[in-house]
Structure formats: structure tokens, C-alpha cells
C-alpha positions as CSV (number, residue, x, y, z in Angstrom):
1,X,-7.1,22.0,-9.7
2,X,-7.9,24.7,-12.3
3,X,-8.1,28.3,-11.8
4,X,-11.9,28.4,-11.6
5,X,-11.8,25.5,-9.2
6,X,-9.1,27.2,-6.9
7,X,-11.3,31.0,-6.9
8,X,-14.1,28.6,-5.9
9,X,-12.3,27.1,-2.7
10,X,-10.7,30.1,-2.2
11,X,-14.1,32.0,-2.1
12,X,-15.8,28.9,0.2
13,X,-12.5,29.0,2.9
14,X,-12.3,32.9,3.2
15,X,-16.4,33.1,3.5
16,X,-18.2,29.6,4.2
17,X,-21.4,29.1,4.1
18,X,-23.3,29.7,7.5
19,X,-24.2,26.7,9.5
20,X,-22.1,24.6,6.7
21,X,-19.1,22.2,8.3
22,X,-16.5,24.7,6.6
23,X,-18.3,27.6,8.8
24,X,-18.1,25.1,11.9
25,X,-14.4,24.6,11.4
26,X,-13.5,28.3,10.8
27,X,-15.7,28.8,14.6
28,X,-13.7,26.3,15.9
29,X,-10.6,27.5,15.0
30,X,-9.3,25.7,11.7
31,X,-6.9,27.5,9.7
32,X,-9.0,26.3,6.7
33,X,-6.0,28.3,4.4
34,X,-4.0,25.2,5.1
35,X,-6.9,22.8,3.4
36,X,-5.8,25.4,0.1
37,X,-2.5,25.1,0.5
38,X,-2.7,21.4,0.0
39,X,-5.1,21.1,-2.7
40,X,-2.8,23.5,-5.4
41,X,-0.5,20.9,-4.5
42,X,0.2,17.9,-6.9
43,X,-0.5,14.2,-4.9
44,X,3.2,13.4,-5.4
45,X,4.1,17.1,-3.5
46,X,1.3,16.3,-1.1
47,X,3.4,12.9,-0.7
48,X,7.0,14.3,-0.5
49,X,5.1,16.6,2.4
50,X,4.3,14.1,4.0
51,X,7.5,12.1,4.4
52,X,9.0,15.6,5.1
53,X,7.0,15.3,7.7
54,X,7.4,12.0,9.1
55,X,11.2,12.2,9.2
56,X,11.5,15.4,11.5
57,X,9.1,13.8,13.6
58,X,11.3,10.4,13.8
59,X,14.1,12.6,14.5
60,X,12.6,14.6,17.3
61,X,11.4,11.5,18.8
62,X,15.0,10.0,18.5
63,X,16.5,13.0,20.2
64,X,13.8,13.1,22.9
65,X,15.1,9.1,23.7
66,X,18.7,10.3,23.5
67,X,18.0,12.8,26.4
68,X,16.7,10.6,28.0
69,X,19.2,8.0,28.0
70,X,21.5,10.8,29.6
């Protein structure tokens, strides 16, 4: 994403369009900063997220079956 493209989304989360799905998801109660947080990010940082991601919530769910074993 270039600079231009970045001031654009930046300019579309912070002030959406009325009655546009943006607008609908800001009422709602998106935190549409996140959607900008991930598109400065490269698809292999998106990725690494990701399995981030995935591997604290494996171990949560392996410690939620430990205390239960107890």
C-alpha cells in the first residue's frame, strides 16, 4: 500500500461514508483502525500474525484441558 492509498483508508475508516457498510460497522461498534493496521502490513507479516495467533490460542486451550484434568 502506498502513501496515497494509506491517507485514502485512513480518511474512509476515521470518517465513512454515511449509510456505506464502513459507516454500518463503525455504528456497530468495529474498531475499523484494526482493518488499517493490517493492510500497512506485508501478506507474509499478516501470516506470521496469524500463526502468532493460532499458537497462544492452542496453548490457552491446552492449559484450559490441563485444569481440567486436575
Amino acid at each position: 500500500m502506498n502513501a496515497r492509498q494509506l491517507d485514502r483508508a485512513t480518511q474512509l475508516v476515521t470518517n465513512p461514508p454515511p449509510g456505506s457498510k464502513l459507516a454500518a460497522a463503525k455504528e456497530f461498534g468495529f474498531d475499523l483502525t484494526l482493518l488499517l493496521e493490517n493492510l500497512v502490513l506485508t501478506p507474509t507479516e499478516r501470516l506470521q500474525k496469524l500463526c502468532a495467533a493460532g499458537a497462544f490460542y492452542e496453548e490457552i486451550r491446552r492449559a484450559g484441558e490441563r485444569r481440567r484434568m486436575r
